[in-house]
N, C-alpha and C positions, 0 to 999 in steps of 0.2 A: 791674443794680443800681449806685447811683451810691456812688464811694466818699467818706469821711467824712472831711477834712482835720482831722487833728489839733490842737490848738495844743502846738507845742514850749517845750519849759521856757526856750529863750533866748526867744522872744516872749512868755510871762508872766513872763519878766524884763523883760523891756521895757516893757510895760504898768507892770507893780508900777514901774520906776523913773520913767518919764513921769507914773504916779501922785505919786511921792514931789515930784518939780520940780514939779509943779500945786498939790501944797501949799503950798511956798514960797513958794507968788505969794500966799497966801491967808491972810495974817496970824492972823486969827481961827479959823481952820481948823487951822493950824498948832501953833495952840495948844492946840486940846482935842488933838488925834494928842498931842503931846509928854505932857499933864500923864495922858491914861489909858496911857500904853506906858511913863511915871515914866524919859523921857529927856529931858536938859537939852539945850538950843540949841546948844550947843558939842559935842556927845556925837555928836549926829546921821550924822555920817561911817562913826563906827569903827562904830556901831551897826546903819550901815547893812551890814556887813560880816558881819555877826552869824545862824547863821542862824534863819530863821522871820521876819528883819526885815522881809523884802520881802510874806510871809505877811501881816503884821499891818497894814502897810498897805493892801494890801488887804481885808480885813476892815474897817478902819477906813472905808472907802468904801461896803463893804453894809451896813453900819450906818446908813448916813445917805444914804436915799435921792437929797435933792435937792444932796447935793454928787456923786454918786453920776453922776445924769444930769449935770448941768453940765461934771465931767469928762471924760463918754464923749461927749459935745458937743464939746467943746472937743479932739480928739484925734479925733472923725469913730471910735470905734469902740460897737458895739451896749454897750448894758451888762452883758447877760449876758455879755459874753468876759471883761469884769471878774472873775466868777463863776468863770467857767474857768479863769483867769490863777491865780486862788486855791487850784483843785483841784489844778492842775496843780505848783505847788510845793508843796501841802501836800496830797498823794492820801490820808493816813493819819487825815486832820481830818475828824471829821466835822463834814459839813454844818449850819447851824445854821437856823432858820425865823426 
């Protein structure tokens, strides 16, 4: 039987913050994340520090399919690990369809 590599919560740390700098780059994108999470451009730091912040960005990514692929393109990982990345800081959330 082959064993099952977990993802570690530092590596859906990692994803969720490589998520949050992909935003950056993306003006328009950046914008809806801030105006539904109701954080201002300047806030974004300390907020980031917050917890569930790294959750909600990810969330904010299965919401929106084709920023979704563009991202897991642009960083060479599957999109479901996105999905994972998500469980795996937030195990107590559930799932949403």
């Amino acid at each position: 039987m082959r064993k099952i590599n977990r993802l570690s919560r530092e590596d859906a740390e990692e994803i969720a913050i490589s998520g949050l700098q992909f935003l950056v780059q993306d003006p328009e994108a950046l914008g809806r994340f801030l105006a539904l999470s109701g954080i201002g451009p300047g806030d974004i730091r300390a907020a980031a520090q917050e917890p569930g912040f790294l959750t909600g960005v990810l969330e904010f990514y299965l919401e929106d399919e084709s920023l979704l692929l563009a991202f897991a393109a642009s960083r060479s990982i599957r999109p479901v690990m996105v999905a994972a990345a998500r469980h795996v800081l937030s195990p107590d959330t559930e799932d949403f369809s």
